[in-house]
Biotite code that builds the C-alpha atoms (Angstrom):
import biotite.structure as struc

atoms = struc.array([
    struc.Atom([-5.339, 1.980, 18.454], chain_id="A", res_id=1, res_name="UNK", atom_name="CA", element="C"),
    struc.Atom([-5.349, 2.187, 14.926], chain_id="A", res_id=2, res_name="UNK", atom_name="CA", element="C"),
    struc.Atom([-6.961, -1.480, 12.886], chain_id="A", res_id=3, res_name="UNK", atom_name="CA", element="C"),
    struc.Atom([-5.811, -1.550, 9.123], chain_id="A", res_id=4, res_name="UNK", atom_name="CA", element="C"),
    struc.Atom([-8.050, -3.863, 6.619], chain_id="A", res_id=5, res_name="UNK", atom_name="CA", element="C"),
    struc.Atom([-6.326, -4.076, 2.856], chain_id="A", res_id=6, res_name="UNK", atom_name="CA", element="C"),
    struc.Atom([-9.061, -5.006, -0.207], chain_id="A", res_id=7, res_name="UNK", atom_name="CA", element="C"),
    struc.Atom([-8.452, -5.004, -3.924], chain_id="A", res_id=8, res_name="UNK", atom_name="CA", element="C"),
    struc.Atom([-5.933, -7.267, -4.700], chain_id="A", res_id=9, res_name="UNK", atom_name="CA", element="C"),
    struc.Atom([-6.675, -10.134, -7.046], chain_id="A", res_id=10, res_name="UNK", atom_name="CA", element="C"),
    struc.Atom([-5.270, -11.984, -10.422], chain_id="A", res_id=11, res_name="UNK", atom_name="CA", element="C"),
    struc.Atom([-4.500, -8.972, -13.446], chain_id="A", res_id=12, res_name="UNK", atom_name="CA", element="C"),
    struc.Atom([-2.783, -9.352, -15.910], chain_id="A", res_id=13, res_name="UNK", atom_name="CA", element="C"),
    struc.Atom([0.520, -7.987, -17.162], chain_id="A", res_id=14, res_name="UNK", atom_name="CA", element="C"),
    struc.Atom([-0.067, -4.061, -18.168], chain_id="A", res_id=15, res_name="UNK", atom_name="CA", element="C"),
    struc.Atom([-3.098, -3.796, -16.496], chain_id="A", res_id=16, res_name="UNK", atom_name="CA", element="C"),
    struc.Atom([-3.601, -1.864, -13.248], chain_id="A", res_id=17, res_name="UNK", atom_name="CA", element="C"),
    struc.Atom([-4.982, -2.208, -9.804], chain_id="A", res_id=18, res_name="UNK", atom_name="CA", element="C"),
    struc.Atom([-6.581, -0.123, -6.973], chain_id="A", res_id=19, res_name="UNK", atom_name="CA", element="C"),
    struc.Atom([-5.428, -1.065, -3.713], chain_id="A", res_id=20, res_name="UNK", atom_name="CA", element="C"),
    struc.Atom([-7.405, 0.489, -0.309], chain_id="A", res_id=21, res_name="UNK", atom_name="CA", element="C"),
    struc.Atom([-6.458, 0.312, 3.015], chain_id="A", res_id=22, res_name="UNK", atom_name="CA", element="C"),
    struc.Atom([-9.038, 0.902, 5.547], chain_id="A", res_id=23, res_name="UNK", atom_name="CA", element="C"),
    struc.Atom([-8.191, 2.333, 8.771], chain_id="A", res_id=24, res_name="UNK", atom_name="CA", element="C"),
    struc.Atom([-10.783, 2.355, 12.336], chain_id="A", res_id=25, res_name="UNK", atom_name="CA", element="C"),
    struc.Atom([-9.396, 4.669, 14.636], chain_id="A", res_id=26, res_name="UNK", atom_name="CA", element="C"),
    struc.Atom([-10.565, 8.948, 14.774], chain_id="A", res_id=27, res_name="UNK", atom_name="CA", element="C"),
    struc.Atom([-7.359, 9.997, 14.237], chain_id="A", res_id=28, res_name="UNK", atom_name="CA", element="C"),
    struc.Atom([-6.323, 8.431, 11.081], chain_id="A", res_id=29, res_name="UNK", atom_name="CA", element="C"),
    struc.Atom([-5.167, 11.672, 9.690], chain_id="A", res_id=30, res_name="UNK", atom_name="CA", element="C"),
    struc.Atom([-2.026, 11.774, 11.882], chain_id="A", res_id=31, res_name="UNK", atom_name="CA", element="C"),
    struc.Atom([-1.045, 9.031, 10.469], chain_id="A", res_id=32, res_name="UNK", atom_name="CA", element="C"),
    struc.Atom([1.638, 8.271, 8.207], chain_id="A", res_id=33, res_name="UNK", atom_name="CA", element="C"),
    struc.Atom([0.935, 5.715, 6.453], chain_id="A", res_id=34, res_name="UNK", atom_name="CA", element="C"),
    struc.Atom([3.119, 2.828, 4.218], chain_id="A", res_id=35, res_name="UNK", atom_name="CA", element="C"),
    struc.Atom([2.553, -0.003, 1.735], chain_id="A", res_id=36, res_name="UNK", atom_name="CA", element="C"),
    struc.Atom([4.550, -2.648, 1.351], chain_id="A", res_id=37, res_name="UNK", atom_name="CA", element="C"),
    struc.Atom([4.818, -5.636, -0.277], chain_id="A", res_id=38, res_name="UNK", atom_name="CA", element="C"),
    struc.Atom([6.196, -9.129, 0.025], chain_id="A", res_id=39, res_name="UNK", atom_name="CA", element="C"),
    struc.Atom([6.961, -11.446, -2.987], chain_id="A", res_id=40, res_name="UNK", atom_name="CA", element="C"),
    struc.Atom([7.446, -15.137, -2.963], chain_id="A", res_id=41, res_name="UNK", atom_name="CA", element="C"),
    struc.Atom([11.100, -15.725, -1.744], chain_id="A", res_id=42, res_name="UNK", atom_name="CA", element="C"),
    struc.Atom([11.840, -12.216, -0.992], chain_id="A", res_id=43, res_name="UNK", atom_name="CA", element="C"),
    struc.Atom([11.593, -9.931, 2.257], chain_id="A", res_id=44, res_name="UNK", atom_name="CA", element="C"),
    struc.Atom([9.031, -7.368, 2.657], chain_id="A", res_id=45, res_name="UNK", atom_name="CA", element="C"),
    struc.Atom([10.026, -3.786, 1.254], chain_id="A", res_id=46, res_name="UNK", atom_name="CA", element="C"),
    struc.Atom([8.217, -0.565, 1.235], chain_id="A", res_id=47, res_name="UNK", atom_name="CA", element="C"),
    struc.Atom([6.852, 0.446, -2.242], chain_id="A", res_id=48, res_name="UNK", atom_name="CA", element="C"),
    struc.Atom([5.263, 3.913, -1.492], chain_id="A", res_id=49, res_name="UNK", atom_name="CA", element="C"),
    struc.Atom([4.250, 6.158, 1.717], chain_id="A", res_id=50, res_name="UNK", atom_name="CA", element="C"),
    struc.Atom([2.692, 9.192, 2.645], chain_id="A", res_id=51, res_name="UNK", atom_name="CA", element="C"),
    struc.Atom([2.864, 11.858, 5.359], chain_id="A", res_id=52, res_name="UNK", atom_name="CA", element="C"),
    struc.Atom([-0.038, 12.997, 7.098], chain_id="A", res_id=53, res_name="UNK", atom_name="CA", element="C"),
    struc.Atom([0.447, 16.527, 5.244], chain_id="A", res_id=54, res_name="UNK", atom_name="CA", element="C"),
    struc.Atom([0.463, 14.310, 2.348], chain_id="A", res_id=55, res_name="UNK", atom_name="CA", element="C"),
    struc.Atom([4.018, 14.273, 0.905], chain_id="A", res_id=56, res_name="UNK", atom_name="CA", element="C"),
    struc.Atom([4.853, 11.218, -0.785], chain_id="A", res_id=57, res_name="UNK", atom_name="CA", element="C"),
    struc.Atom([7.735, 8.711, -0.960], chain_id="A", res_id=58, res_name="UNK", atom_name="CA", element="C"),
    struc.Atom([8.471, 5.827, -3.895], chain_id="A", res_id=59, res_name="UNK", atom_name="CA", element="C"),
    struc.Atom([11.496, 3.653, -4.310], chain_id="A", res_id=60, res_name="UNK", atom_name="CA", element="C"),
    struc.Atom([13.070, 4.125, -7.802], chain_id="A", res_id=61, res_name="UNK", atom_name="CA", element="C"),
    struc.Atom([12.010, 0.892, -8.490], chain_id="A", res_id=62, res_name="UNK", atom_name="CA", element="C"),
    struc.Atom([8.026, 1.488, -8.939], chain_id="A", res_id=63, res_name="UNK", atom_name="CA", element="C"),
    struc.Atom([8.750, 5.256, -9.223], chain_id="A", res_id=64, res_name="UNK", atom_name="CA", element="C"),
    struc.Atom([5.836, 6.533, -12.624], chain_id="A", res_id=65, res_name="UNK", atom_name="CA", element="C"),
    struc.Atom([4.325, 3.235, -12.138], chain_id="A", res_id=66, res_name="UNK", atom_name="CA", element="C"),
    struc.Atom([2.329, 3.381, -8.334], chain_id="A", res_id=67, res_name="UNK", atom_name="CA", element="C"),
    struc.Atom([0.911, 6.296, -6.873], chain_id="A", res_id=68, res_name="UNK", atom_name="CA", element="C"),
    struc.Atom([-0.041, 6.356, -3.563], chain_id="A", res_id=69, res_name="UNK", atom_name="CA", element="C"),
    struc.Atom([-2.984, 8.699, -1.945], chain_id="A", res_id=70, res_name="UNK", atom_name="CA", element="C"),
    struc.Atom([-4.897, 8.917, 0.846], chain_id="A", res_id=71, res_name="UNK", atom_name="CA", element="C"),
    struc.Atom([-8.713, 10.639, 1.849], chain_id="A", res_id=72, res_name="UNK", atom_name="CA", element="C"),
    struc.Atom([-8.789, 11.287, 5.691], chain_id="A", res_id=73, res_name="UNK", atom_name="CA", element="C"),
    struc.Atom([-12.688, 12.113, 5.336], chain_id="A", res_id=74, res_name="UNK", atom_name="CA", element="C"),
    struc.Atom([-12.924, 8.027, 4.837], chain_id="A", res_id=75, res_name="UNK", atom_name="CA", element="C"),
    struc.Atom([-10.239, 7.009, 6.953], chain_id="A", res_id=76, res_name="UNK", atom_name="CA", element="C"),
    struc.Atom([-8.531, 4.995, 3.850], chain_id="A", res_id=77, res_name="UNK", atom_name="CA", element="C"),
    struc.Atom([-5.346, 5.690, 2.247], chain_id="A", res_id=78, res_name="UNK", atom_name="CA", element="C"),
    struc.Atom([-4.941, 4.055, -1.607], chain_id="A", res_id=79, res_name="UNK", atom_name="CA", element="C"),
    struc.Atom([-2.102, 2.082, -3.894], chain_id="A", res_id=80, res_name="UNK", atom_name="CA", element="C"),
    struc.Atom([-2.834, 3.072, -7.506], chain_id="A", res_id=81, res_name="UNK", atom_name="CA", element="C"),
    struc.Atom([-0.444, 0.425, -9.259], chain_id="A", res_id=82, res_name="UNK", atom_name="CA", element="C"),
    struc.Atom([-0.221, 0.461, -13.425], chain_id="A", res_id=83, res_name="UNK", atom_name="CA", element="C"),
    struc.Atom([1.272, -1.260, -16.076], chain_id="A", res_id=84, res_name="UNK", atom_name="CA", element="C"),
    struc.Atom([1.828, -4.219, -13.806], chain_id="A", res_id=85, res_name="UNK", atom_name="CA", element="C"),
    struc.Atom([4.838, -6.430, -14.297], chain_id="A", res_id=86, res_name="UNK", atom_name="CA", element="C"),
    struc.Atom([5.063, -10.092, -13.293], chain_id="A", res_id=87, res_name="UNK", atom_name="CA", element="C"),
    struc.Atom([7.048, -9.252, -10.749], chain_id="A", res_id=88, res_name="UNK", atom_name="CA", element="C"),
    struc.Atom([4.837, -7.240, -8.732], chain_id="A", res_id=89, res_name="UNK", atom_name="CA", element="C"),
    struc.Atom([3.357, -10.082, -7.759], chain_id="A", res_id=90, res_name="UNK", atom_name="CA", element="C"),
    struc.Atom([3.391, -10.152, -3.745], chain_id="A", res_id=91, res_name="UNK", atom_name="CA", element="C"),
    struc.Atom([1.199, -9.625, -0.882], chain_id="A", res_id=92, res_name="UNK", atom_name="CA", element="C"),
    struc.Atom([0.658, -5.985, -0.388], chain_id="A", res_id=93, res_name="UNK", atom_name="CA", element="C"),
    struc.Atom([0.119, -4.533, 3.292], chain_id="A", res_id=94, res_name="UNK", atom_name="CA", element="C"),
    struc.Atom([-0.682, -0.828, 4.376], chain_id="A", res_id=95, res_name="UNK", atom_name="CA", element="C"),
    struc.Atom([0.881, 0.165, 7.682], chain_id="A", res_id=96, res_name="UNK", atom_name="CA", element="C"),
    struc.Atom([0.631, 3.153, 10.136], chain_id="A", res_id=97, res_name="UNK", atom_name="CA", element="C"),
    struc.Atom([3.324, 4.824, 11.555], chain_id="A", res_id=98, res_name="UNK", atom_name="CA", element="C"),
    struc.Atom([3.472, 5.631, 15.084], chain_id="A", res_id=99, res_name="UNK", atom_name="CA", element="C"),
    struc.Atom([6.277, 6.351, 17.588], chain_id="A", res_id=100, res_name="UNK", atom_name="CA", element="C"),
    struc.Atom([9.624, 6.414, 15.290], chain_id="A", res_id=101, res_name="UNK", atom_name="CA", element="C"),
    struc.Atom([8.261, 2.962, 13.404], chain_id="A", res_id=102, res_name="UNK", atom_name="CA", element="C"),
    struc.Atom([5.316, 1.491, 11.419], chain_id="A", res_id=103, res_name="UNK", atom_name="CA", element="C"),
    struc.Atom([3.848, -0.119, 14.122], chain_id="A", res_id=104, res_name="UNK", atom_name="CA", element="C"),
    struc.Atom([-0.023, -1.236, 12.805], chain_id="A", res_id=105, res_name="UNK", atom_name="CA", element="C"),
    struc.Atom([0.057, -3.450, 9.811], chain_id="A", res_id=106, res_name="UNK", atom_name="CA", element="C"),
    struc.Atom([-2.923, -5.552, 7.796], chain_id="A", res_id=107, res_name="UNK", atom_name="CA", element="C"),
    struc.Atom([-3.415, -8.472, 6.974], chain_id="A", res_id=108, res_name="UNK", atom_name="CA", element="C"),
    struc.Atom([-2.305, -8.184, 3.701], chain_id="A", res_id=109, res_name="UNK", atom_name="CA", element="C"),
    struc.Atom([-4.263, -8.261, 0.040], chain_id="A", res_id=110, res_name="UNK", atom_name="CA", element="C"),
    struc.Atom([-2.464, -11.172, -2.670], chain_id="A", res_id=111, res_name="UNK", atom_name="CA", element="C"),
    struc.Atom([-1.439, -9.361, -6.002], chain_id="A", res_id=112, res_name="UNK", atom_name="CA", element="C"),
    struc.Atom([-0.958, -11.867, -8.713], chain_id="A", res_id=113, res_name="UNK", atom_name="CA", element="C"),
    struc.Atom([-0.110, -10.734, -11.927], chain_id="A", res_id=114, res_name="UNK", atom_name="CA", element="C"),
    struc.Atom([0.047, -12.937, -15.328], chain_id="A", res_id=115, res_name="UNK", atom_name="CA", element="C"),
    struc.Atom([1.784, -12.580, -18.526], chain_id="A", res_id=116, res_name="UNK", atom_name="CA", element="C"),
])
């Protein structure tokens, strides 16, 4: 079984940009596909980028140019490269792994605040 840990939220400010990781325990992380998401005050959680395992990627229109999501099997961590932040990114972020027709493992979740 798969454990996800998220790290590298924090407070940023509007335009600036963030690294998000998500750490994975498990030896076959690679199979994985693997999600972020995020949830904003008020709102319901929504995926923002994934990637396959063969490492083709998926973003909404809505934070399409603006996040990039990657991932490095050797360390068992997949990334959320998020720039010119708006205000309204501001949400917990989680990473999630996909297994058996759903994402199935999720973390605990990293707070993104961004100020004007």
């Amino acid at each position: 079984q798969v454990r996800l840990v998220e790290s590298g939220g924090g407070l940023v400010q509007a335009g600036g940009s963030l690294r998000l990781s998500c750490a994975a325990s498990g030896r076959t992380f690679s199979n994985y596909a693997m999600g972020w998401f995020r949830r904003a005050p008020g709102k319901e959680r929504g995926m923002v980028a994934s990637i396959t395992s063969e490492g083709s990627t998926y973003y909404p229109d809505s934070v399409k140019g603006r996040f990039t999501i990657a991932r490095d099997n050797a360390k068992n961590t997949v990334y959320l490269q998020i720039n010119s932040l708006k205000r309204e990114d501001t949400a917990v972020y989680y990473c999630a792994a996909w297994q058996a027709a759903s994402y199935k493992v999720w973390g605990q979740g990293t707070q993104v605040t961004v100020s004007s």
